[in-house]
PDB file as gemmi writes it, atoms N, CA and C in Angstrom:
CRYST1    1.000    1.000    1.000  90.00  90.00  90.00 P 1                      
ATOM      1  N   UNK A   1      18.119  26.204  11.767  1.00  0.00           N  
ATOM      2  CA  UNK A   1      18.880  25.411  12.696  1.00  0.00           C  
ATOM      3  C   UNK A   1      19.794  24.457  11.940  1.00  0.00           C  
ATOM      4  N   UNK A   2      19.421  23.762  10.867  1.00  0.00           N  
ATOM      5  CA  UNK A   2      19.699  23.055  10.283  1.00  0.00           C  
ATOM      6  C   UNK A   2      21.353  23.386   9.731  1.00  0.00           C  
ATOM      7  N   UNK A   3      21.289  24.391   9.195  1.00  0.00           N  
ATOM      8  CA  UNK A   3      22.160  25.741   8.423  1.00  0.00           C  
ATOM      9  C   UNK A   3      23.514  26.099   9.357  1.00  0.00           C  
ATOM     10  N   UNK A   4      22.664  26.334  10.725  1.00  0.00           N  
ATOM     11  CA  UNK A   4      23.818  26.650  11.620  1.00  0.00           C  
ATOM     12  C   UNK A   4      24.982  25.081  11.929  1.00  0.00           C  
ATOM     13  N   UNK A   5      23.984  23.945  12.347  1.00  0.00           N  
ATOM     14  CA  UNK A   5      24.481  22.866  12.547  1.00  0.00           C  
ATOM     15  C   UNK A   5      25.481  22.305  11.683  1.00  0.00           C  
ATOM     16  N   UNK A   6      24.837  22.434  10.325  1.00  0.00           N  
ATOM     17  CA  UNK A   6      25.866  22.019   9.397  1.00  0.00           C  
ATOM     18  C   UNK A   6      26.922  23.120   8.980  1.00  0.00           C  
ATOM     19  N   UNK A   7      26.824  24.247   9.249  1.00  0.00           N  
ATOM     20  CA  UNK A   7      28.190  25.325   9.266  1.00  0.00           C  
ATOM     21  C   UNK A   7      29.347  25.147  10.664  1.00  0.00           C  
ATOM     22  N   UNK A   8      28.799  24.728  11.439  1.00  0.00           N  
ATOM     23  CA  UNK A   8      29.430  23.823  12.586  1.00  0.00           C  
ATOM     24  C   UNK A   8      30.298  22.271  12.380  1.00  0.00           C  
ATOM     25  N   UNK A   9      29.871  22.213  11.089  1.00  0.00           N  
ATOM     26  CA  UNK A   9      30.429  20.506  11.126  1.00  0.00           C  
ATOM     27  C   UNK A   9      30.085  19.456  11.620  1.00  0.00           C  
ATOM     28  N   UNK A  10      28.389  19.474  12.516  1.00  0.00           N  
ATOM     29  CA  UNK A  10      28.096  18.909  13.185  1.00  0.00           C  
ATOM     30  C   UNK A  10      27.012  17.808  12.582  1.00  0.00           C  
ATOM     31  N   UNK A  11      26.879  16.817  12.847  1.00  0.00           N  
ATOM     32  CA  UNK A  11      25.627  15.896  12.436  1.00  0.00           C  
ATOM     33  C   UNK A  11      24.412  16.330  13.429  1.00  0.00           C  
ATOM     34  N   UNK A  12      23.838  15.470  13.202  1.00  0.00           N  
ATOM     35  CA  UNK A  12      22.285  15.907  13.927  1.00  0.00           C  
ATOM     36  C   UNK A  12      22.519  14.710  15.253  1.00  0.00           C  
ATOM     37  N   UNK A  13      23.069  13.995  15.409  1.00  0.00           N  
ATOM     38  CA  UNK A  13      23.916  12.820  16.163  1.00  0.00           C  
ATOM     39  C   UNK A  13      24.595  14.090  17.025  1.00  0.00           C  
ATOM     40  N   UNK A  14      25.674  14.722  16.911  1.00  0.00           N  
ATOM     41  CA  UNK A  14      26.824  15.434  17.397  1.00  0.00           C  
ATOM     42  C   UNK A  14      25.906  16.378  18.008  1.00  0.00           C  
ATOM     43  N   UNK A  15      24.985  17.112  17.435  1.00  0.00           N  
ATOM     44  CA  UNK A  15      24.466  18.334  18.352  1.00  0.00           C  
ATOM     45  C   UNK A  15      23.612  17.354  19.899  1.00  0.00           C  
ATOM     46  N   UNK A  16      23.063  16.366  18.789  1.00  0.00           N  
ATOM     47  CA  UNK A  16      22.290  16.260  20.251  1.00  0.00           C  
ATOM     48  C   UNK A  16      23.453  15.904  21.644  1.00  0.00           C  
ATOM     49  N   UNK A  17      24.251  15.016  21.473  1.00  0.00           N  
ATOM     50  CA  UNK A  17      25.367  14.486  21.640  1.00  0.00           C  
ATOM     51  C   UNK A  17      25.895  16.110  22.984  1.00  0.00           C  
ATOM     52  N   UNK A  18      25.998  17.274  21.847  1.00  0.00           N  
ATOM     53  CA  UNK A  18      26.703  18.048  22.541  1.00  0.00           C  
ATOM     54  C   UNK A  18      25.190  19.008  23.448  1.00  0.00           C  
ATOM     55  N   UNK A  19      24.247  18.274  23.190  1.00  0.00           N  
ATOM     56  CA  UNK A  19      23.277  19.184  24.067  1.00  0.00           C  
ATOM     57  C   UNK A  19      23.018  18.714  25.774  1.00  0.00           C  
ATOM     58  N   UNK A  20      23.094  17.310  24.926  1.00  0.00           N  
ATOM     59  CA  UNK A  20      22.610  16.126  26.610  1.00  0.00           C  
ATOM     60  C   UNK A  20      24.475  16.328  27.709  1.00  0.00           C  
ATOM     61  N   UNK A  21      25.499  16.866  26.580  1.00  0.00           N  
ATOM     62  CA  UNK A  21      26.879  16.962  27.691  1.00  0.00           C  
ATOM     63  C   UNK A  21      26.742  18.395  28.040  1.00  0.00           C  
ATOM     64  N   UNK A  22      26.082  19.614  27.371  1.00  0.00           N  
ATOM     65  CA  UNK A  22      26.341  20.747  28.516  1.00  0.00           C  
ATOM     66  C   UNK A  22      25.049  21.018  29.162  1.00  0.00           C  
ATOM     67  N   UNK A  23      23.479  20.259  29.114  1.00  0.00           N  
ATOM     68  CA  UNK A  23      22.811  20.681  29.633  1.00  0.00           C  
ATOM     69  C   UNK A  23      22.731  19.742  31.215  1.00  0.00           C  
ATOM     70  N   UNK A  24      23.293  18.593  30.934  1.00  0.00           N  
ATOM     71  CA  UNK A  24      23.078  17.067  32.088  1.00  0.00           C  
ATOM     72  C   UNK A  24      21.693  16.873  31.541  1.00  0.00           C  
ATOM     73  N   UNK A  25      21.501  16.725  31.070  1.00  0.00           N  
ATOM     74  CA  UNK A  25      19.993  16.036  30.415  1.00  0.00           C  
ATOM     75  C   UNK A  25      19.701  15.767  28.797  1.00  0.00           C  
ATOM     76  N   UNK A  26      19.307  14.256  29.546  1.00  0.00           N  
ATOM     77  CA  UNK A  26      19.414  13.315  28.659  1.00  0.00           C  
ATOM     78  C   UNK A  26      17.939  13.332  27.646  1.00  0.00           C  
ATOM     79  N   UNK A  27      17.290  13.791  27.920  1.00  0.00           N  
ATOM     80  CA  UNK A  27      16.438  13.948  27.327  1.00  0.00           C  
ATOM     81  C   UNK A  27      15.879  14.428  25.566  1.00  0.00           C  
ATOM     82  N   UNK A  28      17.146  14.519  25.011  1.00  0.00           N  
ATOM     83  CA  UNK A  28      17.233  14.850  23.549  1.00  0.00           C  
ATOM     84  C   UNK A  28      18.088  13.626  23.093  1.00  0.00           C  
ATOM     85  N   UNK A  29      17.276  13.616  21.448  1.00  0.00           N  
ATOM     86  CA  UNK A  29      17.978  12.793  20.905  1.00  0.00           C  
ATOM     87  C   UNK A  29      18.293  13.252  19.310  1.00  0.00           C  
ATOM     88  N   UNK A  30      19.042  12.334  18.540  1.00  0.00           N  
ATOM     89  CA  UNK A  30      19.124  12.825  16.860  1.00  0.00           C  
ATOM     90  C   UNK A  30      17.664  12.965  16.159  1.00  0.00           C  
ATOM     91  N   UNK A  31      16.689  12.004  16.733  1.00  0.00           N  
ATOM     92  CA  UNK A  31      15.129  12.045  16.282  1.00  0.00           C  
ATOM     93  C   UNK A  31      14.692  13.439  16.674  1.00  0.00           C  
ATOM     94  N   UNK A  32      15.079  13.696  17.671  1.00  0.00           N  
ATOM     95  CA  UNK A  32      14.213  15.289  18.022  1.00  0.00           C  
ATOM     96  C   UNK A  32      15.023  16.602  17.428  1.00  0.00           C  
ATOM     97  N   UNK A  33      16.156  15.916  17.197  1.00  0.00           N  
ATOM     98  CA  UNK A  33      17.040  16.902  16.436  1.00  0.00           C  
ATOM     99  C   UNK A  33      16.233  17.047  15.140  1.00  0.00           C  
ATOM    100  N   UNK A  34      16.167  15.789  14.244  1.00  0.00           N  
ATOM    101  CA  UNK A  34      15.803  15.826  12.993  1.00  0.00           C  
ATOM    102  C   UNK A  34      13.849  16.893  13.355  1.00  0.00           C  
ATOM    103  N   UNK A  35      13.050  16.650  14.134  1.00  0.00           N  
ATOM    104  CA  UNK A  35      12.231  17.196  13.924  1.00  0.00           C  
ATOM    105  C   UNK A  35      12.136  17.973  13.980  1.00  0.00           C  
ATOM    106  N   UNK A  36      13.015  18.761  15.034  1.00  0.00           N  
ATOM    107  CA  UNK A  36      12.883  20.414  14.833  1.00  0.00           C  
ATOM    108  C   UNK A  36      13.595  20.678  13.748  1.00  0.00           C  
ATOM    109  N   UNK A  37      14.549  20.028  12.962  1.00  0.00           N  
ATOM    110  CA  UNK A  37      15.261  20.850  11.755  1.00  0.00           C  
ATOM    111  C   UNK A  37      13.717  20.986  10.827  1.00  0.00           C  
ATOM    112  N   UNK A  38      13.064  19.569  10.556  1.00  0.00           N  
ATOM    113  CA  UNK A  38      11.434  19.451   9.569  1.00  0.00           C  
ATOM    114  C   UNK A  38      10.486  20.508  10.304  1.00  0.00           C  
ATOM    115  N   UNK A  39      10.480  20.886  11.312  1.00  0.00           N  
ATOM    116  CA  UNK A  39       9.485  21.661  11.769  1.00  0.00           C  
ATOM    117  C   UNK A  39       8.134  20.416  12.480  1.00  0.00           C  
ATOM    118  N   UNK A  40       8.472  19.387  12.605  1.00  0.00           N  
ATOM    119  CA  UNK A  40       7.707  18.741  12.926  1.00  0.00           C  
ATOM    120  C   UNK A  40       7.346  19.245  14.574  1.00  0.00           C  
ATOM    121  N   UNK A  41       8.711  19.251  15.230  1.00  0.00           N  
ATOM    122  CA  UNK A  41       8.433  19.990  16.755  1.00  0.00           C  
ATOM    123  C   UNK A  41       8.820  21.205  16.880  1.00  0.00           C  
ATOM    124  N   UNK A  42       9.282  21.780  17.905  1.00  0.00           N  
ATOM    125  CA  UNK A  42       9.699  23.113  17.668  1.00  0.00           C  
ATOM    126  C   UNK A  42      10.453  23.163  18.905  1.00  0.00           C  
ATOM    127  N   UNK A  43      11.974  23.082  19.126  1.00  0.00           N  
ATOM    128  CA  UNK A  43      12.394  23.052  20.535  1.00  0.00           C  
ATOM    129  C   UNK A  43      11.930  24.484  21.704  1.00  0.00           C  
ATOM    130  N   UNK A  44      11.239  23.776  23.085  1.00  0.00           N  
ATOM    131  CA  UNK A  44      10.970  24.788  23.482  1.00  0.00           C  
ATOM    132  C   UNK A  44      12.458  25.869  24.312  1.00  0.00           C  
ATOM    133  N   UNK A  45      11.777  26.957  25.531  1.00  0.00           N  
ATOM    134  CA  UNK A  45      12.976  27.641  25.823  1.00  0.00           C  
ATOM    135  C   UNK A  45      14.303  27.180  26.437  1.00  0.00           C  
ATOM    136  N   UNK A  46      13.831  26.005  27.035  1.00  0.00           N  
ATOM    137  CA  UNK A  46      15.012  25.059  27.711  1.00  0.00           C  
ATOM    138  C   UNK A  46      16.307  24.535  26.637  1.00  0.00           C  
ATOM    139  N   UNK A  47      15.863  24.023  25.572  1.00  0.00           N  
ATOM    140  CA  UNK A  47      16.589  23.710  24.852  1.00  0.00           C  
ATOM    141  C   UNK A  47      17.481  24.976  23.630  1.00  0.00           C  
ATOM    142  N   UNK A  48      16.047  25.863  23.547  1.00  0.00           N  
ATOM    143  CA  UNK A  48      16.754  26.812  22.922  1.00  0.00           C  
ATOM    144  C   UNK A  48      17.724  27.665  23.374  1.00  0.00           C  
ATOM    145  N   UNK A  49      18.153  27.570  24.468  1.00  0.00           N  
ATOM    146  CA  UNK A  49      18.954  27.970  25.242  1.00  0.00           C  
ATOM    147  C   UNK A  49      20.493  27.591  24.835  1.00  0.00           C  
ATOM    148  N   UNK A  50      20.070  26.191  25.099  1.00  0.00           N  
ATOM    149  CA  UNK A  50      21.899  25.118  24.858  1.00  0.00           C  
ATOM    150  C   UNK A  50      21.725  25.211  23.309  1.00  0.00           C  
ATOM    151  N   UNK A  51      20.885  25.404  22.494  1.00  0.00           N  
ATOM    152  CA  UNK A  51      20.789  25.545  21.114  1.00  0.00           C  
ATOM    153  C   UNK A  51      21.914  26.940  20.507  1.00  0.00           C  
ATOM    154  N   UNK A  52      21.020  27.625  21.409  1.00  0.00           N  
ATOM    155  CA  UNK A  52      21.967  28.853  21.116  1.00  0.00           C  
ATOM    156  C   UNK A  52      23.193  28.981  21.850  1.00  0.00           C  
ATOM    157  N   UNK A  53      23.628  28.144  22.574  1.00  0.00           N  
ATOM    158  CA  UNK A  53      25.244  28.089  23.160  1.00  0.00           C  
ATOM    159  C   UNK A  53      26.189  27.064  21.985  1.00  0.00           C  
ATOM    160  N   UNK A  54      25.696  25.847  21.687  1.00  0.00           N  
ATOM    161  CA  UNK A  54      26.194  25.380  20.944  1.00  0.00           C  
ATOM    162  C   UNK A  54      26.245  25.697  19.311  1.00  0.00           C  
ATOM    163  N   UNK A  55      25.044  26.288  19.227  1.00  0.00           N  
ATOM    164  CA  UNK A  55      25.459  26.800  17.243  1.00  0.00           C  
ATOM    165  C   UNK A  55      25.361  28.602  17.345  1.00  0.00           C  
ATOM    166  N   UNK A  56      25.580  28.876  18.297  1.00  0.00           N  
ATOM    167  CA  UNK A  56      26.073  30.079  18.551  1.00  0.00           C  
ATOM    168  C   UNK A  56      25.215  31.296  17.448  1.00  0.00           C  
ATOM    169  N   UNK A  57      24.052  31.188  17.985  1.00  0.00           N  
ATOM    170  CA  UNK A  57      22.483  31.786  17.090  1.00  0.00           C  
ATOM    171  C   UNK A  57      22.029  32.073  18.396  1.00  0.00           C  
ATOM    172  N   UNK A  58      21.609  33.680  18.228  1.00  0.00           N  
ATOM    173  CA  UNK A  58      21.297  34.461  19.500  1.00  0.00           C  
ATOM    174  C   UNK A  58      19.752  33.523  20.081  1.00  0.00           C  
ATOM    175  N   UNK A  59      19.350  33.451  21.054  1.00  0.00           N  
ATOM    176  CA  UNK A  59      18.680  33.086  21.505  1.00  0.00           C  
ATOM    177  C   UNK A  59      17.140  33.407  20.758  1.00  0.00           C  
ATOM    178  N   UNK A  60      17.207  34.831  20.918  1.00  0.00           N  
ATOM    179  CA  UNK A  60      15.873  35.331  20.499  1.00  0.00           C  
ATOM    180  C   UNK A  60      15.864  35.201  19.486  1.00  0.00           C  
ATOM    181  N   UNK A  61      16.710  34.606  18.587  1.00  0.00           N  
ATOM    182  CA  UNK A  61      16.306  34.891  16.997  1.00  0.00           C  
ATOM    183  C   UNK A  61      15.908  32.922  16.765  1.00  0.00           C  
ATOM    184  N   UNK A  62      16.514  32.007  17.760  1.00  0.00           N  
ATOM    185  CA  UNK A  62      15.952  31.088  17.891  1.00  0.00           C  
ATOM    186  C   UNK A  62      14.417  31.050  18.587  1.00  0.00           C  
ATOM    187  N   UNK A  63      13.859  31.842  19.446  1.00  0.00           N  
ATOM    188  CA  UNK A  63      12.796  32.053  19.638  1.00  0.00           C  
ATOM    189  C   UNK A  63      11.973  32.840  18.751  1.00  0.00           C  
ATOM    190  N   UNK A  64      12.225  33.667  17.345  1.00  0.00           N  
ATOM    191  CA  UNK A  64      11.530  33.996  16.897  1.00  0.00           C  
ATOM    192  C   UNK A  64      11.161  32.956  15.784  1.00  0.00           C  
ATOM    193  N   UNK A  65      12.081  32.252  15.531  1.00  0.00           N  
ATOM    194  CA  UNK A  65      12.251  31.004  14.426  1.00  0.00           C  
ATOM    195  C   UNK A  65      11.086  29.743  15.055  1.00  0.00           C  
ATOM    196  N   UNK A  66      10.984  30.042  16.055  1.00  0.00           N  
ATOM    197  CA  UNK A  66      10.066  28.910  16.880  1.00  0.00           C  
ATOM    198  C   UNK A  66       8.476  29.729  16.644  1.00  0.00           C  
ATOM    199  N   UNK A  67       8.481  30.900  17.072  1.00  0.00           N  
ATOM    200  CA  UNK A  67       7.365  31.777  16.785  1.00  0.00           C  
ATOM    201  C   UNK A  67       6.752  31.627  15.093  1.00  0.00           C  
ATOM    202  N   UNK A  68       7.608  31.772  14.557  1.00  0.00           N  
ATOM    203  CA  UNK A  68       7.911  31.377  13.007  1.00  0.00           C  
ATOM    204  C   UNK A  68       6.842  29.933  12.412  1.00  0.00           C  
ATOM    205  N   UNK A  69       7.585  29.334  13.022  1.00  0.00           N  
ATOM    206  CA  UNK A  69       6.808  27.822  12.615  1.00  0.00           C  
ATOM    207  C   UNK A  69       5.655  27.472  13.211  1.00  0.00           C  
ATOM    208  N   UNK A  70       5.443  28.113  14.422  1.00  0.00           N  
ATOM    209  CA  UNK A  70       4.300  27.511  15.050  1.00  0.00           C  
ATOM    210  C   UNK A  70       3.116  28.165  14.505  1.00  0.00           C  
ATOM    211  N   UNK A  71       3.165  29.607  13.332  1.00  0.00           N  
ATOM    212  CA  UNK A  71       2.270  30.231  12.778  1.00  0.00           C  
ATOM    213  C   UNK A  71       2.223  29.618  11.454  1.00  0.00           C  
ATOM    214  N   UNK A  72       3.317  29.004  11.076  1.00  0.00           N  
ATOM    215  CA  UNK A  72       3.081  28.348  10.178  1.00  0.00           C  
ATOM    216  C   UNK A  72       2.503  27.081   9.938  1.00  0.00           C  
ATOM    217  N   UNK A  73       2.973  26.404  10.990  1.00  0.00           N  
ATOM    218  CA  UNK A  73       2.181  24.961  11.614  1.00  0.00           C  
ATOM    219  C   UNK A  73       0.318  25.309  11.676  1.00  0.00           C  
ATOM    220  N   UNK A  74       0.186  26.549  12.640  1.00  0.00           N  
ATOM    221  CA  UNK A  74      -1.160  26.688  12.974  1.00  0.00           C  
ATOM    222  C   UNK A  74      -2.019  27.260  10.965  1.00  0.00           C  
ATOM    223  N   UNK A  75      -1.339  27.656  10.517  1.00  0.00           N  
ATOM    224  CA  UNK A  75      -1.958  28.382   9.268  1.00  0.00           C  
ATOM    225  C   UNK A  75      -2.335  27.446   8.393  1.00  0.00           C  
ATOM    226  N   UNK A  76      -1.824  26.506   8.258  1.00  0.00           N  
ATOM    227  CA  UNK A  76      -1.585  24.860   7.078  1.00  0.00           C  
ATOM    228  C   UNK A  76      -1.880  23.755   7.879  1.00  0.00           C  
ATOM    229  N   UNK A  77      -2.293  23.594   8.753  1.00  0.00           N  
ATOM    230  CA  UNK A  77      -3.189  22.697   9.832  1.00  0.00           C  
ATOM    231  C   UNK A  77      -4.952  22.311   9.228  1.00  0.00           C  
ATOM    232  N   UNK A  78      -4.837  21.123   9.021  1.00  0.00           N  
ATOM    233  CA  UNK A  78      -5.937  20.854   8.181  1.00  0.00           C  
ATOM    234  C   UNK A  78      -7.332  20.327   9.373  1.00  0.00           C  
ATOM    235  N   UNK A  79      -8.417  20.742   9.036  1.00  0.00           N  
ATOM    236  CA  UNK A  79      -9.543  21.331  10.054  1.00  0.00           C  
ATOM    237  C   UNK A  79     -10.032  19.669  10.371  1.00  0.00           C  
ATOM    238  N   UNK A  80      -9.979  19.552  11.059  1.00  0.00           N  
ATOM    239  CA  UNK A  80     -10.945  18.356  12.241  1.00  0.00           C  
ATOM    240  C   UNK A  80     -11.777  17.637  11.314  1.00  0.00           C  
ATOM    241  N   UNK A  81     -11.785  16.681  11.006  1.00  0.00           N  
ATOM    242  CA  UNK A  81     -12.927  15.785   9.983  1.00  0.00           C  
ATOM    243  C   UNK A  81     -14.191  15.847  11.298  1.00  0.00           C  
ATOM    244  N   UNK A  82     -15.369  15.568  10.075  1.00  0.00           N  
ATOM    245  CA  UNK A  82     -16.872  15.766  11.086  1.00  0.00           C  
ATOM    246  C   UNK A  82     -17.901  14.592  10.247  1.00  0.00           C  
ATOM    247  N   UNK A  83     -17.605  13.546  10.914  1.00  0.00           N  
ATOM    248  CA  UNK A  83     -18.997  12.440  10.115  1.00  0.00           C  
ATOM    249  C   UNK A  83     -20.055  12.714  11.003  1.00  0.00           C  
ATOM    250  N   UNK A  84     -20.885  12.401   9.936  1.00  0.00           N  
ATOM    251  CA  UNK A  84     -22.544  12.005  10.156  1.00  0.00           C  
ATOM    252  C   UNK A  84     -22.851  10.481  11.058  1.00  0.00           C  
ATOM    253  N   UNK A  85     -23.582  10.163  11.567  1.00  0.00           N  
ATOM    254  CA  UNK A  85     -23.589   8.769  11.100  1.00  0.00           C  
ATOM    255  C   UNK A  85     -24.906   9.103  12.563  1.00  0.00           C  
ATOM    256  N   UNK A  86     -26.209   8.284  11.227  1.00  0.00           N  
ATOM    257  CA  UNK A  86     -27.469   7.731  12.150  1.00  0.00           C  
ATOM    258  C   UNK A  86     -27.852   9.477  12.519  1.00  0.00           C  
ATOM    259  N   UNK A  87     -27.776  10.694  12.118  1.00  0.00           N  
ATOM    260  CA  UNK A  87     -27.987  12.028  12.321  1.00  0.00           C  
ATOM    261  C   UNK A  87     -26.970  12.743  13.658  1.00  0.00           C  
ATOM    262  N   UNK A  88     -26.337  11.692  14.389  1.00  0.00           N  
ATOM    263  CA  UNK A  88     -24.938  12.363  15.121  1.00  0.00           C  
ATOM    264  C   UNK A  88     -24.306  12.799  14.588  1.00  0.00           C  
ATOM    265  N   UNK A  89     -23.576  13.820  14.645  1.00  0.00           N  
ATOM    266  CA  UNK A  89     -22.378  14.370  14.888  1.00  0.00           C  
ATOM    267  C   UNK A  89     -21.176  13.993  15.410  1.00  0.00           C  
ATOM    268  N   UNK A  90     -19.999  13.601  14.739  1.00  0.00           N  
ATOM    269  CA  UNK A  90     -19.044  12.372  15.925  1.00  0.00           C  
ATOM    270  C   UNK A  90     -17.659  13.321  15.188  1.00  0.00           C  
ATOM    271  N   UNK A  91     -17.348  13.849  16.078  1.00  0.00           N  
ATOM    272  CA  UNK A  91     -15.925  14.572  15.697  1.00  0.00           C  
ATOM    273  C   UNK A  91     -14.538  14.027  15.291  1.00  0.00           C  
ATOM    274  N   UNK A  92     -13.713  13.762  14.719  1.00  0.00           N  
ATOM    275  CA  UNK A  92     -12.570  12.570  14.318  1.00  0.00           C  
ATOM    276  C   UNK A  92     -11.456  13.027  14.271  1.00  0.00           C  
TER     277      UNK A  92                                                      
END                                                                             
């Protein structure tokens, strides 16, 4: 995403900018921009939609890129800490 945006000329400011003017919703910002570029979130189909109108990246290949990370997210996801304490079990 990142790749396309900046072959566009666009900041991470400008896309969101141009997402909240063709979708009417305000609901994106440069912060959520920046996380889906880190993989921190992963925009779902609503957005990948105006994603793929504005950096002009077929839809499905933005949905496979989402498929992509979320196996990667789930694979490198570090397991649930488990204390003891007094012979309980207390999950964290």
């Amino acid at each position: 995403m990142r790749r396309a945006r900046e072959e566009r000329g666009l900041s991470q400011h400008a896309l969101a900018e141009a997402l909240m003017s063709l979708s009417n919703n305000y609901g994106v910002s440069r912060t959520e921009v920046a996380r889906w570029e880190r993989g921190k979130r992963v925009p779902g189909p609503y957005w990948r939609r105006w994603l793929s109108t504005v950096l002009g990246v077929p839809v499905d290949q933005l949905g496979a890129a989402a498929r992509t990370t979320r196996a990667l997210r789930a694979a490198t996801a570090k397991p649930a800490r488990t204390d003891v304490i007094a012979g309980e079990v207390i999950h964290g």
